[in-house]
C-alpha positions in Angstrom: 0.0 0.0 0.0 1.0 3.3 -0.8 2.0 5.9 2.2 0.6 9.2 2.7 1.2 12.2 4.1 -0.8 14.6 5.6 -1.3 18.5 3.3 -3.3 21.3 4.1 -5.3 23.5 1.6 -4.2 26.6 0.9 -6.5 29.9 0.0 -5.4 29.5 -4.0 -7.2 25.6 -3.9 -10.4 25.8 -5.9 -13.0 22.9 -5.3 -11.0 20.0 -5.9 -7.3 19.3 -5.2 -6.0 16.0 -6.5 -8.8 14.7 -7.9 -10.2 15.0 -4.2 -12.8 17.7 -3.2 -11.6 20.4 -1.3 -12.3 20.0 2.6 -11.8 24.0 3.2 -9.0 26.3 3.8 -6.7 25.1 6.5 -8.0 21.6 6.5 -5.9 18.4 6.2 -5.9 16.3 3.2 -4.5 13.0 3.3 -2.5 12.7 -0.3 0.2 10.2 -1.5 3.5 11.6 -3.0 2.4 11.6 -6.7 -1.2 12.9 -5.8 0.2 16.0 -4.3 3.5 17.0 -6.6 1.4 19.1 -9.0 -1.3 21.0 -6.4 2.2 21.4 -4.1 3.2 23.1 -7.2 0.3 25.4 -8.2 0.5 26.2 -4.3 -2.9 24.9 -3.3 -1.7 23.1 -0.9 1.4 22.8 1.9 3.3 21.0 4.4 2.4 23.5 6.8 -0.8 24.4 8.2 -1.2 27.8 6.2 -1.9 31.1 7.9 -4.6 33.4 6.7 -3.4 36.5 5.2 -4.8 39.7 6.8 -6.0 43.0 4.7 -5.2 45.8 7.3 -5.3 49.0 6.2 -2.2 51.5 6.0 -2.0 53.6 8.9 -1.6 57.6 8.1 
């Protein structure tokens, strides 16, 4: 059987990643090496748990 590792979506993942459907921004996905080379490479997911990326405004 083929091992897997666990991935986490990414805010660039649209509805599927990997033939999978996409469980939701900062959720694991449980992907073997050759499922994940290309969405690790089109960034939808990562290795890390991804942190949301804030829109402050500039301060004057």
């Amino acid at each position: 059987m083929t091992e897997t590792s666990k991935y986490y979506i990414t805010e660039t993942a649209g509805e599927w990643v990997a033939g999978k459907r996409s469980p939701g921004f900062r959720k694991p996905v449980e992907l073997t090496e050759a499922q994940a080379r290309t969405p690790l490479l089109n960034g939808e997911i990562s290795k890390e748990k991804p942190v949301a990326k804030t829109t402050t405004k500039p301060t004057k």
